[in-house]
Steps between C-alpha positions, in 0.01 A plus 500: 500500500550549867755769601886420519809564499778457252811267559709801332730686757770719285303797319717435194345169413215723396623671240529143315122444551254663242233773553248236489696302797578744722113585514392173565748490760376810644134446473559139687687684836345647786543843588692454788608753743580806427823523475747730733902644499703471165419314170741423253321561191559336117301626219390253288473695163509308160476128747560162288748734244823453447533911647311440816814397711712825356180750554470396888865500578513891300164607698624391825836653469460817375083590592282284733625285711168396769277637673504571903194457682445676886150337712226751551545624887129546507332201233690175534350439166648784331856509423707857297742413250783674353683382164917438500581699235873598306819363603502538855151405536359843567125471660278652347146502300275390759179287494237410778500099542141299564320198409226496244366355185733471221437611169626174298289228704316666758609335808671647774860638429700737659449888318800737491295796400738839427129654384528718833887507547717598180456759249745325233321180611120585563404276197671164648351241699718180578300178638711217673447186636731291699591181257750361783639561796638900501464499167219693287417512133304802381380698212515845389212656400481905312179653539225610811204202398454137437357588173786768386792327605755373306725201660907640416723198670540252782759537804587302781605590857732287713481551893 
């Protein structure tokens, strides 16, 4: 299946998709660009459940509420990202933003790799691909390998 994008606009129409959904619909987009200046983030925790609505409005209230994302001055192919965080959407936690092969399909995604950047968070990698315009669906990943990595949830970023 050729690469395209999703006729979804509004991150919470995710959360009534399953896990199996939102993957297809992520493995079917193109990376896209990489993305730059403030996304309003939604975790998608327990999606398709009668809980998933509750858990996004509670995360994005009271602990993460996007990510913002500054351009590489010297790699226009690079990007540094910091998480919103708390109630007044504290930055911090960074991660260093490229393209590269992701770990669910193999094709192209974006990486938000916090490997290099974060202590608390050296054990994350995010991957996110742009499933319509300004907005991105991605996946949370714990662990430093392909092979050792355990997928936690799915998140979406509106620009």
């Amino acid at each position: 299946m050729p690469n395209t994008q999703t006729a979804i606009t509004d991150p919470e129409e995710f959360l009534k998709l399953s896990v199996e959904q939102l993957d297809e619909i992520f493995r079917n987009a193109p990376a896209g660009a990489i993305p730059i200046g403030r996304g309003d983030g939604t975790a998608i925790i327990a999606p398709d459940t009668v809980v998933s609505d509750t858990i996004a409005k509670f995360v994005h209230i009271f602990t993460w509420k996007g990510k913002f994302f500054e351009s590489d001055p010297v790699d226009p192919q690079r990007a540094v990202l910091k998480n919103r965080l708390f109630l007044l959407g504290t930055k911090a936690i960074a991660a260093q933003v490229y393209r590269g092969e992701s770990w669910l399909d193999g094709k192209e995604c974006i990486v938000l790799d916090y490997s290099q950047t974060s202590i608390v968070a050296q054990w994350i990698r995010d991957e996110i691909r742009e499933v319509s315009p300004g907005l991105y669906l991605g996946i949370v990943y714990w662990g430093k390998q392909k092979s050792g990595a355990h997928r936690l949830i799915h998140f979406a970023l509106k620009f």
